[in-house]
N, C-alpha and C positions, 0 to 999 in steps of 0.2 A: 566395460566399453565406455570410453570419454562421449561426451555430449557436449551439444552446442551451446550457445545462449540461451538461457531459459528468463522469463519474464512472469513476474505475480501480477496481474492486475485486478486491483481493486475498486469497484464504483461506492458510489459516497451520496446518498441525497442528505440535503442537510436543509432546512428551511432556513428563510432571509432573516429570523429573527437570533438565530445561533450561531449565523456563519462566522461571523468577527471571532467569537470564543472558539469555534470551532477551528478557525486558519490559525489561529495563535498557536492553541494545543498543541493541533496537529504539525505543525514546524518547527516549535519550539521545545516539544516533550515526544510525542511520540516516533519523528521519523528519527531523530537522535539517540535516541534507547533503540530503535531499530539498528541502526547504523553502528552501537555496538557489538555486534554481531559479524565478525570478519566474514564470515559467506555469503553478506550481503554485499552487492558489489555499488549498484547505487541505487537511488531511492529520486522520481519525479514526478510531480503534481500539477497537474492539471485541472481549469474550469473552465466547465463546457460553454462556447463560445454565445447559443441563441438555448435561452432558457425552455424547456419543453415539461410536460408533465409528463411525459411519457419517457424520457433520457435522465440518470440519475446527475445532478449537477459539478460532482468533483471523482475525477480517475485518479490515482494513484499507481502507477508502476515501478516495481520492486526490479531489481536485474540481480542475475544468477551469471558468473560464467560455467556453468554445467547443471547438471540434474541432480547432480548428487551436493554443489553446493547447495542446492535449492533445498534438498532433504535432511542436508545439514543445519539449516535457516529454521526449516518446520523442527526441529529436534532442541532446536537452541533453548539453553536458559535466556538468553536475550530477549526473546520472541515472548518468551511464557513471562518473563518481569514487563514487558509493554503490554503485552493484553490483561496484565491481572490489575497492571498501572491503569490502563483505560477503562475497566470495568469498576475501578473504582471509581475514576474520573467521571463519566457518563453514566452513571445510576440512574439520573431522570431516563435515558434512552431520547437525548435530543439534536439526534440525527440518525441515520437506516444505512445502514452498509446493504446493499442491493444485491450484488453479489461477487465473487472472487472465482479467478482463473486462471490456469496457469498455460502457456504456451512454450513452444521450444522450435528456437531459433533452425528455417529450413537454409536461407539465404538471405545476403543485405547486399543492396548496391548505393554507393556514393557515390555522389557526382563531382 
């Protein structure tokens, strides 16, 4: 059974003293090694508009057209060369992925 759009979203907190390093990285290295991954459909990022301690500061949404591209995403050598890249990259751990979710597309309206 075909499925709809599917979406990964990932929240990001990152302290003011890392973010420079952190936006570069992450635009420049990781959504790019992501994006070699043909099941990804596209890749956008966001910063959260009024800074709070309680809301993590940067979202990331991954897009799937289906479920099974998504599962194909999670299975990828792509995926597993960006997170082994980043773990190498972020040793110190100076920023906190908060947490990750995945949804799937019910309906969309354009205007």
């Amino acid at each position: 059974m075909e499925t709809g759009t599917v979406i990964n979203v990932v929240a990001t907190l990152c302290p003011p003293e890392t973010e420079e390093k952190f936006n570069q990285w992450y635009n420049e290295i990781h959504i790019p090694l992501l994006l070699k991954c043909k099941a990804l459909k596209s890749a956008t990022r966001y910063k959260i508009l009024n800074e709070s301690e309680n809301h993590p500061n940067y979202l990331a949404i991954y897009e799937f057209d289906s479920r099974e591209a998504y599962k194909e995403y999670e299975a990828s050598p792509e995926l597993a060369a960006a997170i082994e890249e980043m773990q190498d990259t972020w040793k110190q751990k100076e920023y906190e992925s908060k947490w990750r979710v995945q949804y799937e597309l019910i309906q969309s309206w354009q205007k």
